[in-house]
C-alpha positions as MATLAB code, in Angstrom:
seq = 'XXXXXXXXXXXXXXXXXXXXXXXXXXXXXXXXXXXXXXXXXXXXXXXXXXXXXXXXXXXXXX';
ca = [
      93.498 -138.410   82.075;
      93.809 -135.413   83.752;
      92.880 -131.877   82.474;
      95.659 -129.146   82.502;
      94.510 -126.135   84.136;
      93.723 -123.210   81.548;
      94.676 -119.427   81.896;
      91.541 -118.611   83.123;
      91.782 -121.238   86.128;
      95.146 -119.934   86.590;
      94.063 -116.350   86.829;
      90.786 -116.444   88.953;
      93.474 -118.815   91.420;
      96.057 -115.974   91.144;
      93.297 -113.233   91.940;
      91.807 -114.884   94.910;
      95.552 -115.059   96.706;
      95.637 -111.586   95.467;
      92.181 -110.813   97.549;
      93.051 -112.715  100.266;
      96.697 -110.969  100.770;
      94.598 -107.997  100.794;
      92.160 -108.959  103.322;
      94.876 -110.156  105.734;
      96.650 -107.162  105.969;
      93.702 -104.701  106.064;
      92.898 -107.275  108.779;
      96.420 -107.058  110.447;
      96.249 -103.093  110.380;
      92.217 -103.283  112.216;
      93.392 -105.197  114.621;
      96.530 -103.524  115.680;
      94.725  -99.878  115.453;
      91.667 -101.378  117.606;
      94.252 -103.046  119.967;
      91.364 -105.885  120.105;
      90.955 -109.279  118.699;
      86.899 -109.409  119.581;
      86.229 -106.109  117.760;
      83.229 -106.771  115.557;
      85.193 -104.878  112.454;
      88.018 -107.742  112.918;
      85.780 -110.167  113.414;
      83.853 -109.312  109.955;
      87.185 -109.352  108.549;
      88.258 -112.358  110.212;
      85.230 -114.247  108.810;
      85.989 -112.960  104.985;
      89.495 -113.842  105.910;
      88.586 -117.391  106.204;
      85.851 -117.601  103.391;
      88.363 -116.641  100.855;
      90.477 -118.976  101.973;
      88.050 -121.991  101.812;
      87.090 -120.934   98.180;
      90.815 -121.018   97.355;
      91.268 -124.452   98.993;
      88.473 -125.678   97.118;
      90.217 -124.551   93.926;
      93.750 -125.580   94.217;
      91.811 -128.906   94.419;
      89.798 -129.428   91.449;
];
């Protein structure tokens, strides 16, 4: 039997695509004003970028 998701689930899911729409375009704007993909502030970003979007993976499948 599966378990329904609760609010809180819901929310913490809802926050982390809210973080990660956040990161991406503060990552977006870096890289366009830098004019370079290998600049270590875009590559810091980069890297949050794509731990964010791991931990959201991991909770759209519990």
């Amino acid at each position: 039997m599966a378990i329904a998701p609760s609010n809180s689930d819901d929310q913490k899911k809802e926050d982390l695509k809210n973080k990660i729409e956040r990161i991406r375009q503060q990552l977006l704007k870096v890289a366009t004003e830098r004019k370079s993909l290998t600049d270590e502030k875009v590559i810091v970003l980069s890297q949050e970028l794509d731990h964010h979007l791991l931990k959201f993976q991991q909770e759209t499948r519990k």
